[in-house]
MARKE-282027 format. One record per residue (C-alpha): residue number from 1; residue in one letter; chain; z, y, x. Coordinates in steps of 0.001 Angstrom, whole numbers, plus 500000, padded with zeros to 6 digits. Layout:
BEGIN
+------+------+-------+--------+--------+--------+
| resi | resn | chain |     up |  north |   east |
+------+------+-------+--------+--------+--------+
|  NUM |    A |     A |      Z |      Y |      X |
...
+------+------+-------+--------+--------+--------+
END
This chain:
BEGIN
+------+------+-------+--------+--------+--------+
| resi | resn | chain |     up |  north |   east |
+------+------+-------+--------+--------+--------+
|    1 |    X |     A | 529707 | 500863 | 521980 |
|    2 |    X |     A | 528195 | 499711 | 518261 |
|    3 |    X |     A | 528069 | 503032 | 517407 |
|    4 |    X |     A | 526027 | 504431 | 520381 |
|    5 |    X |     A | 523634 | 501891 | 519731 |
|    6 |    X |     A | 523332 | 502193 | 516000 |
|    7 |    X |     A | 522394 | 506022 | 517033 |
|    8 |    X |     A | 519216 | 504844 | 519661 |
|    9 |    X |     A | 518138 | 503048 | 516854 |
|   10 |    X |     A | 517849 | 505807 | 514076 |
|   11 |    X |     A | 517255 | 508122 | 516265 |
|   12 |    X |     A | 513893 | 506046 | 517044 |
|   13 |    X |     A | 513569 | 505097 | 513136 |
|   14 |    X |     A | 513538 | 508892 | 511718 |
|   15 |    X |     A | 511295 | 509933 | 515147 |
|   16 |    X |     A | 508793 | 507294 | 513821 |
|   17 |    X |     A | 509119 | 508629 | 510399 |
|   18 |    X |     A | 508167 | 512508 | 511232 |
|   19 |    X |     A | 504858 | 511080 | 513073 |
|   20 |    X |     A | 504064 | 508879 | 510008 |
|   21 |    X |     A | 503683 | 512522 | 508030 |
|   22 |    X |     A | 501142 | 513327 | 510096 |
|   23 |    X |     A | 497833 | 512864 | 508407 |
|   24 |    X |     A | 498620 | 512196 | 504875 |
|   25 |    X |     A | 498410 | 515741 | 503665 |
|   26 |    X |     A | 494935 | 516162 | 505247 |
|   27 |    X |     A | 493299 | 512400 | 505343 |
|   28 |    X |     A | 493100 | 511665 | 501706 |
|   29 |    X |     A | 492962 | 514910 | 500092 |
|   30 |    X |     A | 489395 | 514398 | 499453 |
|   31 |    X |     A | 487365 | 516148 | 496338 |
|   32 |    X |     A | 484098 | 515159 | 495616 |
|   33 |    X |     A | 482808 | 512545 | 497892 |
|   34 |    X |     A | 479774 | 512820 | 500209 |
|   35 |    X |     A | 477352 | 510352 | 499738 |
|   36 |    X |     A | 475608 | 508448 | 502861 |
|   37 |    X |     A | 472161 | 508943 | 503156 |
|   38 |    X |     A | 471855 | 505159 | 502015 |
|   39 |    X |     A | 471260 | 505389 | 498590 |
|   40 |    X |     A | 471185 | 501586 | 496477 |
|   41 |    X |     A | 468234 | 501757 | 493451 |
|   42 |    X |     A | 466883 | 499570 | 491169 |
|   43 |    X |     A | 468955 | 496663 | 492480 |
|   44 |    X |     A | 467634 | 497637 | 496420 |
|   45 |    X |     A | 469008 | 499561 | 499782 |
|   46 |    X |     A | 466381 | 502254 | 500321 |
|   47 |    X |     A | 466840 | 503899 | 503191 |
|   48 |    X |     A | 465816 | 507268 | 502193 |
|   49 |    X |     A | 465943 | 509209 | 498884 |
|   50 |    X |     A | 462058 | 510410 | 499375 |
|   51 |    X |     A | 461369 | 507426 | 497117 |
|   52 |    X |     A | 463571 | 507333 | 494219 |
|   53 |    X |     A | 462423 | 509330 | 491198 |
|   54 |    X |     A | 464905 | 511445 | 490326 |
|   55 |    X |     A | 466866 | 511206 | 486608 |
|   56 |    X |     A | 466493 | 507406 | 486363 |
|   57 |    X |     A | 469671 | 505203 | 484787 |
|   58 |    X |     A | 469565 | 502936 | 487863 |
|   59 |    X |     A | 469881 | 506431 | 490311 |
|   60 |    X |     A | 472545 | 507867 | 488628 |
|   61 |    X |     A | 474119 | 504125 | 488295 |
|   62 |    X |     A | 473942 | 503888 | 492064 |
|   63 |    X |     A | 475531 | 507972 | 492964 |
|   64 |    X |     A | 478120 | 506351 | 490835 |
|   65 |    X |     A | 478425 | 502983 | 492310 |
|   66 |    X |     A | 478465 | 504500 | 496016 |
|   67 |    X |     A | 481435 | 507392 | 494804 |
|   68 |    X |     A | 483256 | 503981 | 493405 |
|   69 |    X |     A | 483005 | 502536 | 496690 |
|   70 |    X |     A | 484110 | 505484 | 498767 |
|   71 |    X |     A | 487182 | 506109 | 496776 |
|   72 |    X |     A | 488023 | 502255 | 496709 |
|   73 |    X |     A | 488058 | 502983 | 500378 |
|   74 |    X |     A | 489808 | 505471 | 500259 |
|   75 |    X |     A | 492845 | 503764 | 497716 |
|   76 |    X |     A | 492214 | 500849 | 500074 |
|   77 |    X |     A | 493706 | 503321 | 502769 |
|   78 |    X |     A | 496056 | 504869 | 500454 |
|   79 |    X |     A | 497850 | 501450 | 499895 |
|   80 |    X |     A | 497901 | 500679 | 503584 |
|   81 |    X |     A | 499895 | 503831 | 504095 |
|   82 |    X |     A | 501912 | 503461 | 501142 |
|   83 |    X |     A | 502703 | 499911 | 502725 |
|   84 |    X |     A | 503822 | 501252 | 505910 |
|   85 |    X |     A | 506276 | 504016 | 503952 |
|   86 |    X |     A | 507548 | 500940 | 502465 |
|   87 |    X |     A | 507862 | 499525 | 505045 |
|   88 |    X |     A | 510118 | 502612 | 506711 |
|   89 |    X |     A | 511913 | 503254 | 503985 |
|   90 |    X |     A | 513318 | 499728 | 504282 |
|   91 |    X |     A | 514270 | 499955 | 507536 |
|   92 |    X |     A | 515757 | 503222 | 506862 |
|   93 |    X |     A | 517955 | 501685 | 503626 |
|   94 |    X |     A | 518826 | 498554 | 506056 |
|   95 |    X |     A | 520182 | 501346 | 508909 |
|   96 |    X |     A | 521919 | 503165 | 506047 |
|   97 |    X |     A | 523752 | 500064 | 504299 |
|   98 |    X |     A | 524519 | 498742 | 507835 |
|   99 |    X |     A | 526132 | 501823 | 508692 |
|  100 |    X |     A | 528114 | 502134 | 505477 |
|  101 |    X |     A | 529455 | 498886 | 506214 |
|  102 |    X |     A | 530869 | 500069 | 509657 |
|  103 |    X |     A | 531653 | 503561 | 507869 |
|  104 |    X |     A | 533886 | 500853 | 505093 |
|  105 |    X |     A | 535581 | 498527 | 507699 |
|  106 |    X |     A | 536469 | 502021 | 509946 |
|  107 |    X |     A | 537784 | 503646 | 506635 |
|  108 |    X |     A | 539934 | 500807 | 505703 |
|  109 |    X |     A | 540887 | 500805 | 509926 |
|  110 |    X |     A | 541693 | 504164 | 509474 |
|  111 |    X |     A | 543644 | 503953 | 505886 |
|  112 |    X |     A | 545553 | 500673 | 507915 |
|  113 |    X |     A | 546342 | 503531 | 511127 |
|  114 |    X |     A | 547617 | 505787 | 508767 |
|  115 |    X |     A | 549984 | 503812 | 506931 |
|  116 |    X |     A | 551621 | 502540 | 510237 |
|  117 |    X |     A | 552081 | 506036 | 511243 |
|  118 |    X |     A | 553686 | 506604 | 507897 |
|  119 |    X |     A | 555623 | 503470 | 508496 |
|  120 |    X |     A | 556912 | 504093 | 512073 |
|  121 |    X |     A | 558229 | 507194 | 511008 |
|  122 |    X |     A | 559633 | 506196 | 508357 |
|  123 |    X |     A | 561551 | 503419 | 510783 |
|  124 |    X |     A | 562452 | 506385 | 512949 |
|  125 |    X |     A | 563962 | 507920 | 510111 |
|  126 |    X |     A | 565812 | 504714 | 509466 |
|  127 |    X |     A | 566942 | 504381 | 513015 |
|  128 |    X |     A | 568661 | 507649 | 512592 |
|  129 |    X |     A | 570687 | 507079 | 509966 |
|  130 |    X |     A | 571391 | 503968 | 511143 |
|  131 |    X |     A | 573149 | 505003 | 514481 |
|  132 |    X |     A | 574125 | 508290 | 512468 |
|  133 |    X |     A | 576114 | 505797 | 510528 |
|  134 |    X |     A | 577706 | 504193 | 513581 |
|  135 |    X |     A | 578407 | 507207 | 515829 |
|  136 |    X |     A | 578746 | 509407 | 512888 |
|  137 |    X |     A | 577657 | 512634 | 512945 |
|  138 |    X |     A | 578628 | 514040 | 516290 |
|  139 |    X |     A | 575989 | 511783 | 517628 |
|  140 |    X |     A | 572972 | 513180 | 515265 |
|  141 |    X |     A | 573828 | 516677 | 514144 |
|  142 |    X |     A | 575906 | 517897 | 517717 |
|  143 |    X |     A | 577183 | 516105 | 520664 |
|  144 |    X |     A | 580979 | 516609 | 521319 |
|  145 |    X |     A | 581997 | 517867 | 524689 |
|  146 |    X |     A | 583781 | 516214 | 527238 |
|  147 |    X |     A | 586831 | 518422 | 526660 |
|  148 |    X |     A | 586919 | 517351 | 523037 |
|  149 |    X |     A | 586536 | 513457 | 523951 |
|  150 |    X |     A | 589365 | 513618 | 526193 |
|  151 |    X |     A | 591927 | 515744 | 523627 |
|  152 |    X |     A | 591650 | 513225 | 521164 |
|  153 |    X |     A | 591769 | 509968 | 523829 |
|  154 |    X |     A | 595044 | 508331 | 523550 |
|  155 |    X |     A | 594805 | 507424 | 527173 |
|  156 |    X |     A | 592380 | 507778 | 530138 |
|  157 |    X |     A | 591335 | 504390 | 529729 |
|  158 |    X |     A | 590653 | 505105 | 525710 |
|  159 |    X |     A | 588616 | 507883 | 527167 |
|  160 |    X |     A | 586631 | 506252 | 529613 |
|  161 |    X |     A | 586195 | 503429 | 526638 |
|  162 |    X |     A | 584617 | 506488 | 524156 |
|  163 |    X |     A | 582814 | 507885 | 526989 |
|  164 |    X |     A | 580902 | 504705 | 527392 |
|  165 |    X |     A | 580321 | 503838 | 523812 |
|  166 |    X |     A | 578970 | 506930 | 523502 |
|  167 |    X |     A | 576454 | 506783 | 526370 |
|  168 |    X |     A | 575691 | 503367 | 525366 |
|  169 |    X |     A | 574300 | 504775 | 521840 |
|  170 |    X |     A | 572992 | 507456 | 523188 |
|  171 |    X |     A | 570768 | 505053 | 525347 |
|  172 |    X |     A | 570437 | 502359 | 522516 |
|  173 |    X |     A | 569176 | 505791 | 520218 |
|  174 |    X |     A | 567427 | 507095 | 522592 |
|  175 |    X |     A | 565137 | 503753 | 523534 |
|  176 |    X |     A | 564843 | 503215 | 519817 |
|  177 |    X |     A | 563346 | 506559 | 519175 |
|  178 |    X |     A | 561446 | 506627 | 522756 |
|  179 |    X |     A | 559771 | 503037 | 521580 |
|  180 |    X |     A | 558870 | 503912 | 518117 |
|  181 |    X |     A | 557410 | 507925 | 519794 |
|  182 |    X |     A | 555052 | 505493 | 522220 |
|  183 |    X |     A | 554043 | 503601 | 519473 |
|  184 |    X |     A | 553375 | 506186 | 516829 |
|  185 |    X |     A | 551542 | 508100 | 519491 |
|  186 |    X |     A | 549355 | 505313 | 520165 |
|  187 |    X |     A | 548766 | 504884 | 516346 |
|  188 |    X |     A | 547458 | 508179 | 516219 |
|  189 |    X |     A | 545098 | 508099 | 519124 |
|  190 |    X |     A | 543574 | 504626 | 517591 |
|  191 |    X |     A | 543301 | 507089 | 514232 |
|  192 |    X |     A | 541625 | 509741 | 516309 |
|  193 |    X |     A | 539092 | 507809 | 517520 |
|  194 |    X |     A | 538192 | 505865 | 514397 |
|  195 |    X |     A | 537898 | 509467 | 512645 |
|  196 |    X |     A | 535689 | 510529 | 515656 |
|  197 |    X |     A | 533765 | 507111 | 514786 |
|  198 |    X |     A | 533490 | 508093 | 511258 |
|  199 |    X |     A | 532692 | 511241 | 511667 |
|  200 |    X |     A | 529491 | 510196 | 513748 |
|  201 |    X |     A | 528540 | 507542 | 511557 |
|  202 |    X |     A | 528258 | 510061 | 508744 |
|  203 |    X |     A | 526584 | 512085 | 510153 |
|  204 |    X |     A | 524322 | 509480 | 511128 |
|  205 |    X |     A | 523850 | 508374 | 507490 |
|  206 |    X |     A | 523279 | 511931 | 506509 |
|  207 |    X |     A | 520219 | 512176 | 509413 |
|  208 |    X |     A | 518771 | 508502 | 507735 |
|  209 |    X |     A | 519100 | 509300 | 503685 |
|  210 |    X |     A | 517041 | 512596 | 504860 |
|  211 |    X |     A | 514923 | 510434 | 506866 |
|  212 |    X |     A | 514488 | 508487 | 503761 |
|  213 |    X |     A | 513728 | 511165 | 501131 |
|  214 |    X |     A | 510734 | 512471 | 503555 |
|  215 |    X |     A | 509648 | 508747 | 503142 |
|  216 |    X |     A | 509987 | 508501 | 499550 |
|  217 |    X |     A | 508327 | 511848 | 499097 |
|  218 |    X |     A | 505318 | 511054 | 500956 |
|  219 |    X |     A | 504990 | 507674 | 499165 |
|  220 |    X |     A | 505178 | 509618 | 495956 |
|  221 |    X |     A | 502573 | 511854 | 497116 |
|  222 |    X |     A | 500451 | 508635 | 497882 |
|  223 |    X |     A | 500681 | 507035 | 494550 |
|  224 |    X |     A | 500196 | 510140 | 492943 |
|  225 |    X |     A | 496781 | 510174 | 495175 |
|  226 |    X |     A | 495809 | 506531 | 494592 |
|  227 |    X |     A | 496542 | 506940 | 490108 |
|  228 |    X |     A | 493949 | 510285 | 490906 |
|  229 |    X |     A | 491622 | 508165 | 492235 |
|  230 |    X |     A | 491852 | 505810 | 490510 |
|  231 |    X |     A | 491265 | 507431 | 487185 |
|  232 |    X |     A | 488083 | 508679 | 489549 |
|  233 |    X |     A | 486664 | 505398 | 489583 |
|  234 |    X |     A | 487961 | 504329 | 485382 |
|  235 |    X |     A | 485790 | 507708 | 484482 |
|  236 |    X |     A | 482886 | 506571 | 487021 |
|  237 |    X |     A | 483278 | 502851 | 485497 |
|  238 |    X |     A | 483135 | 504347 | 481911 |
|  239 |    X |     A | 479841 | 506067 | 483116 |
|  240 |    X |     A | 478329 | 503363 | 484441 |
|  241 |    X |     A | 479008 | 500515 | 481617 |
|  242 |    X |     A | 477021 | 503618 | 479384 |
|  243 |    X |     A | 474265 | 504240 | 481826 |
|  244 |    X |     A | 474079 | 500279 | 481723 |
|  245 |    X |     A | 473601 | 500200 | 477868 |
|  246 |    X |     A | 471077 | 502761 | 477649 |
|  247 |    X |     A | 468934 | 500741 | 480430 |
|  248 |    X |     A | 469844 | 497096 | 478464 |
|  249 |    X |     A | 468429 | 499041 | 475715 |
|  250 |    X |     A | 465157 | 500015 | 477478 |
|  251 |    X |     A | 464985 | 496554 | 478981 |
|  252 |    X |     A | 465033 | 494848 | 475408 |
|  253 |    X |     A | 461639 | 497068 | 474130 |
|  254 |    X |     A | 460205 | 493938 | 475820 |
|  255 |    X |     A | 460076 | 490466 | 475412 |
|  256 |    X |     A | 461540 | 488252 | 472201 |
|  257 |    X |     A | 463964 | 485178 | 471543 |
|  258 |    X |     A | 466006 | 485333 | 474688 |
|  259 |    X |     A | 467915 | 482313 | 475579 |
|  260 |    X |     A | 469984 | 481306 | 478541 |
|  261 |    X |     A | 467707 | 479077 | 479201 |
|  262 |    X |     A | 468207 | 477012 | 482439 |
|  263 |    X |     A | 472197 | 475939 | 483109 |
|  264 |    X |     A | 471076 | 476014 | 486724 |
|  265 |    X |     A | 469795 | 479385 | 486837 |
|  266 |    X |     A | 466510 | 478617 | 488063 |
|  267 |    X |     A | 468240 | 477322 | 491608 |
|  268 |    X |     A | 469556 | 480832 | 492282 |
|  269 |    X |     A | 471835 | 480057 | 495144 |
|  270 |    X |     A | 475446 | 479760 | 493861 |
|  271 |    X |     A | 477216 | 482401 | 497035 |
|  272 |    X |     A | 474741 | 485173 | 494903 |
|  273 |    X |     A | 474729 | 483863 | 491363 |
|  274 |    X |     A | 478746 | 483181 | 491383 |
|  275 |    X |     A | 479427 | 486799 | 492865 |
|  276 |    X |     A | 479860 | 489688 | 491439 |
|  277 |    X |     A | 476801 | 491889 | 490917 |
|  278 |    X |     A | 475673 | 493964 | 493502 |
|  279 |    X |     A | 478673 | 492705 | 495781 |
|  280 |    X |     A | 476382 | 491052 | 498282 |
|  281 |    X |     A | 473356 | 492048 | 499764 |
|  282 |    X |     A | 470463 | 488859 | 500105 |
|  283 |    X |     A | 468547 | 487549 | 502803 |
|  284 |    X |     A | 465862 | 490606 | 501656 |
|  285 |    X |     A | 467489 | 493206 | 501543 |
|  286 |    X |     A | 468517 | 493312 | 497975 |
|  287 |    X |     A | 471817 | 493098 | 495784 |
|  288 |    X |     A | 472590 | 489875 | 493993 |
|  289 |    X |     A | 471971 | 488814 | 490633 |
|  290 |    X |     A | 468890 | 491692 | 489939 |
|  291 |    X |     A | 466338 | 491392 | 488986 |
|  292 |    X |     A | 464317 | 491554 | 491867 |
|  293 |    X |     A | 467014 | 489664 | 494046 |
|  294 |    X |     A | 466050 | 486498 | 491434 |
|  295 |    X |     A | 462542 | 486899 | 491805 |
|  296 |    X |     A | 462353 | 487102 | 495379 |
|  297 |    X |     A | 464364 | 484019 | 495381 |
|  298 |    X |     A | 461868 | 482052 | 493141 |
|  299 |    X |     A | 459226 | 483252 | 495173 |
|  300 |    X |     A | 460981 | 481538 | 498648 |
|  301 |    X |     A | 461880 | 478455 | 496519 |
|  302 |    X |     A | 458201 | 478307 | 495225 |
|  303 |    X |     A | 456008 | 479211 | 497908 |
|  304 |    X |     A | 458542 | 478738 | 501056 |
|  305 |    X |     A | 458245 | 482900 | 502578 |
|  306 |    X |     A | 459245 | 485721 | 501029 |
|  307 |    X |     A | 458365 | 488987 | 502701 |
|  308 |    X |     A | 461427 | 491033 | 503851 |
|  309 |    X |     A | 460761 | 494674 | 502422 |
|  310 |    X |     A | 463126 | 496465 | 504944 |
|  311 |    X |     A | 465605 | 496022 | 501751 |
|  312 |    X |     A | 463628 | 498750 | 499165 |
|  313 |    X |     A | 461956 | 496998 | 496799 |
|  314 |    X |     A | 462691 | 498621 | 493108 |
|  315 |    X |     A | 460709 | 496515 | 490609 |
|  316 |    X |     A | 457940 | 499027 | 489543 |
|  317 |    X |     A | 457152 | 499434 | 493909 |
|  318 |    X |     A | 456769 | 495806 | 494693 |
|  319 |    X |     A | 452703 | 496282 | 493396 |
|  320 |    X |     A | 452858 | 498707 | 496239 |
|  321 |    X |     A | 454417 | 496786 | 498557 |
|  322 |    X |     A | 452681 | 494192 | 498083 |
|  323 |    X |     A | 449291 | 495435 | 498327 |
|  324 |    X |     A | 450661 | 497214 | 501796 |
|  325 |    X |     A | 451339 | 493448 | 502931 |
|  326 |    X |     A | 447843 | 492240 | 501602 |
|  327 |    X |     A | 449257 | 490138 | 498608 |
|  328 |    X |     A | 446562 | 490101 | 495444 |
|  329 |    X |     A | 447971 | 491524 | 492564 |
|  330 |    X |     A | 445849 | 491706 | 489006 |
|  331 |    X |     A | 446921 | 492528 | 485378 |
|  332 |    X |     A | 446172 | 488391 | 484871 |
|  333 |    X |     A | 449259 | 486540 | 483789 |
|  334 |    X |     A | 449805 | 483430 | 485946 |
|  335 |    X |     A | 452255 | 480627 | 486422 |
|  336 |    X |     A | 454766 | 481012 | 489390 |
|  337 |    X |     A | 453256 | 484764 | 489960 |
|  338 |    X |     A | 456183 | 487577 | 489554 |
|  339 |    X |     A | 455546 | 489707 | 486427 |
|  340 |    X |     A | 456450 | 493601 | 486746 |
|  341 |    X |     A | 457395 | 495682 | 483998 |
|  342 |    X |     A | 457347 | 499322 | 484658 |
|  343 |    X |     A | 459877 | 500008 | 482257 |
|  344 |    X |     A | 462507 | 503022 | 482645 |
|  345 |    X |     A | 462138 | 504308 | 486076 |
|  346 |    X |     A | 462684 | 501618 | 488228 |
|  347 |    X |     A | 461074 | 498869 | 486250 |
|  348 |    X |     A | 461759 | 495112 | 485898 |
|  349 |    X |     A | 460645 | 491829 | 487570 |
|  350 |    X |     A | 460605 | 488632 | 486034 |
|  351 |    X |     A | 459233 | 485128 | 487194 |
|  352 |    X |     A | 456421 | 483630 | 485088 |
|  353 |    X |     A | 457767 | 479761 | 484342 |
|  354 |    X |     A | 454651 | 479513 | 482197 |
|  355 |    X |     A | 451542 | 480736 | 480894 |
|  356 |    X |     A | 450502 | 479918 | 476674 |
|  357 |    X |     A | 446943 | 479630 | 475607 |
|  358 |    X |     A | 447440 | 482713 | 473156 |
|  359 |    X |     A | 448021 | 485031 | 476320 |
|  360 |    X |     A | 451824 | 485384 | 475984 |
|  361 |    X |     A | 454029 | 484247 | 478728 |
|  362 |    X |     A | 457677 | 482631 | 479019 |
|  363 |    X |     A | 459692 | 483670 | 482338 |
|  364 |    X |     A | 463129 | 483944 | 483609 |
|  365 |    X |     A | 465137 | 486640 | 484877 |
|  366 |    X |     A | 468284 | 488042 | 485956 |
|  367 |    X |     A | 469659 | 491725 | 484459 |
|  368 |    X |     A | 467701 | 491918 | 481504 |
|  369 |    X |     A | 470888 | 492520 | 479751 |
|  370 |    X |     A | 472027 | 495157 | 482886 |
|  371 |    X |     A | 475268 | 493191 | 483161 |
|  372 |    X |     A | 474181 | 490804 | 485614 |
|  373 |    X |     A | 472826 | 487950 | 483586 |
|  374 |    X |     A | 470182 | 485113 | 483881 |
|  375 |    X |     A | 468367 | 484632 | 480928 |
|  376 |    X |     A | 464549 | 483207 | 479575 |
|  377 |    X |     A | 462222 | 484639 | 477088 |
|  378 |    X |     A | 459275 | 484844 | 475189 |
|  379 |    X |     A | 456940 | 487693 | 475877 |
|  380 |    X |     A | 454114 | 488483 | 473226 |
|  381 |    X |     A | 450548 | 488426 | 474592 |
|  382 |    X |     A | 450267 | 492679 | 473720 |
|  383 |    X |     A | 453026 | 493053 | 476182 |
|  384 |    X |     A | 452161 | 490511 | 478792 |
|  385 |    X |     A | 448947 | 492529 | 479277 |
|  386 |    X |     A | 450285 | 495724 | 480445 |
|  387 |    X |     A | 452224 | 494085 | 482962 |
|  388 |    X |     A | 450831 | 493903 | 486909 |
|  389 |    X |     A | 451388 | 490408 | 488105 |
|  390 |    X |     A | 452200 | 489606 | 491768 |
|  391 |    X |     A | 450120 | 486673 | 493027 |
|  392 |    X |     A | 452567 | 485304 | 496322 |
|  393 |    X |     A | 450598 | 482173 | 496208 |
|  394 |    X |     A | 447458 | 483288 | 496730 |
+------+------+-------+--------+--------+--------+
END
C-alpha cells in the first residue's frame, strides 16, 4: 500500500540523517590551527623554519597567511556539510508535505465516511417512521398477537388478508433496515481504516519534522562555525593588510619617483601577473607577483636559465644562493644584473633596466608597495651602492 511505502522511505531518510550527525561535533571544532612544517617567507616555500629569522613582517605575514588557508579549508568543509543538511532537510520537507497531502485527501475521506454514516442513519430513522406511519404503531413500538389479529378480523379471510400485510411489512421493514445495517457497517469499516491510515501517517510526520529539527540544528551549528571562522580569517586579514603597511613603509626608505612604468609589466607572464598574489606558486619555487618571483622571471627572459632554488629564495639569501651555485656577485651596479636590498628582514629584489653615469640606477619590480604591484624607479647613487648585485650573465 502508499502508505507502507511512504514509511521505507522515511524510515531510510531519518536513518541517513542520524549518521550525517556523526562527525560534525568533533571535525570542525578546531581552536588554534597547527601549522605544517612548510612555512611561505619573503615571497618563497622554505622547507624548514631553520632559515627564517624570527620577528620579520613577511614571517608573521606568512603564520597568518597559512592559518587563513587552513580555516578556508576548513569553511570550505563547513559549506559542503551545510550543503548536504540542505540537502536532507529538503528531502525531509518534500516527505513531510507529501504526507500531509495524503494526511488532507484521507481527512476529507474520512469527514466524507462520516457524514454517510450520519446520513444512513438518519435514512434508517426515516424508514421507521415511514412504515411506523403505514403499520402504525403496533408494527414499531409492539407486535400484536395472533389472538388479537383474529378478534378484530371480520372474517377468516380478513384475517388471513392482515396476517399477510403484516408479514409483508415486516419483511419490506426488515430488508430496509437489514440493507441500510450492511451498508452503515461497511461505512464504518472504510472509516476505520482511513483513521488507522491517518493515524500512521501522523505519526510518520511526527518521526520526519523531528528528523528535520536535528537537521536544522546541526546546520545552525555549522553556520554558527563557518561566521567563527570566518571572523578568524577578517581579524587575520586585518593583521595582515597592517603587517603589509609597515613593510610598504620599510620598502619606500629606498628608491625615488616611482612610476608604473611598463603597461606590459616587463613580460611577466599574464597566468602570474593576472592572479592573485601569492595564489600560485612559479616554475621556481616561488609565489607570484614578489618580488623575487619577477626577478627570477627577468632573469629566464634575459639570459634563458634560471636556477631552481628548491623554492627558498627570500631576497636578502639569493647572494647566498647564488654564490653556492657559483654565480659572481659584487656591490657593482650593472644592467640586466638583479639588485638586492637587504631591507627589513627578508629584503627586496629588483631588476636593473639601466645603469646612469652618476652611479644611480633605474629598475623594475613587483611588491614594492607589499600589495602585489609592478612598478619602476629611480634609485640615488648613495643607495645603489649598498646594494649586492647578482651577475646571472656572467
Amino acid at each position: 500500500m502508499k502508505h507502507k511505502h511512504q514509511r521505507g522511505i522515511i524510515e531510510t531518510v531519518v536513518s541517513k540523517a542520524k549518521t550525517m550527525k556523526t562527525n560534525v561535533s568533533h571535525k570542525f571544532t578546531i581552536g588554534l590551527l597547527t601549522l605544517s612544517s612548510a612555512v611561505l617567507v619573503g615571497g618563497s616555500l622554505l622547507p624548514g623554519v631553520s632559515r627564517v629569522l624570527a620577528d620579520s613582517f613577511q614571517d608573521q605575514i606568512n603564520t597568518l597567511n597559512a592559518k587563513n588557508s587552513d580555516t578556508r579549508g576548513l569553511v570550505n568543509g563547513l559549506q559542503a556539510q551545510a550543503s548536504s543538511y540542505q540537502d536532507a532537510i529538503g528531502k525531509l520537507q518534500q516527505q513531510i508535505d507529501g504526507i500531509q497531502t495524503s494526511i488532507n485527501a484521507n481527512l476529507a475521506q474520512q469527514a466524507n465516511l462520516q457524514q454517510q454514516i450520519t446520513d444512513a442513519q438518519n435514512q434508517i430513522d426515516q424508514e421507521k417512521a415511514y412504515l411506523a406511519n403505514d403499520v402504525k404503531s403496533m408494527y414499531v413500538d409492539g407486535t400484536p398477537s395472533t389472538l388479537e389479529v383474529l378478534a378484530t378480523s371480520k372474517s377468516l379471510s380478513d384475517f388471513v388478508d392482515k396476517q399477510e400485510y403484516r408479514n409483508s411489512v415486516q419483511n419490506k421493514l426488515q430488508a430496509t433496515l437489514d440493507k441500510i445495517a450492511a451498508l452503515q457497517k461497511q461505512l464504518q469499516a472504510e472509516k476505520t481504516q482511513v483513521d488507522q491510515l491517518l493515524s500512521e501517517e501522523q505519526s510518520q510526520q511526527t518521526q520526519l519534522a523531528s528528523a528535520r529539527a536535528q537537521q536544522q540544528s546541526m546546520l545552525n551549528y555549522n553556520q554558527a562555525q563557518q561566521a567563527s571562522y570566518n571572523a578568524q580569517i577578517a581579524a587575520n586579514s586585518q593583521q595582515i593588510a597592517q603587517l603589509r603597511a609597515q613593510q610598504a613603509a620599510a620598502n619606500h626608505t629606498i628608491g625615488r619617483d616611482v612610476v608604473a612604468g611598463d603597461p606590459g609589466h616587463g613580460g611577466y607572464p599574464a597566468y602570474l601577473d593576472n592572479a592573485q598574489q601569492d595564489t600560485i606558486v612559479d616554475p621556481w619555487g616561488m609565489y607570484n607577483r614578489e618580488c623575487v618571483s619577477y626577478a627570477a622571471w627577468k632573469v629566464k627572459q634575459t639570459w634563458g636559465y634560471m636556477p631552481y632554488w628548491g623554492g627558498s629564495g627570500n631576497a636578502n639569501q639569493w647572494p647566498g644562493d647564488a654564490r653556492a651555485a657559483s654565480i659572481p656577485t659584487g656591490s657593482t651596479p650593472q644592467a640586466h644584473s638583479v639588485a638586492i636590498w637587504n631591507v627589513g628582514a627578508f629584503g627586496h629584489a629588483m631588476w636593473v633596466e639601466a645603469v646612469n653615469s652618476d652611479g644611480s640606477i633605474y629598475v623594475s619590480q613587483y611588491n614594492y608597495d607589499y600589495n602585489g604591484h609592478y612598478s619602476e624607479m629611480y634609485v640615488p647613487a648613495s643607495q645603489a651602492r649598498s646594494f649586492i648585485y647578482i651577475y646571472f650573465g656572467g
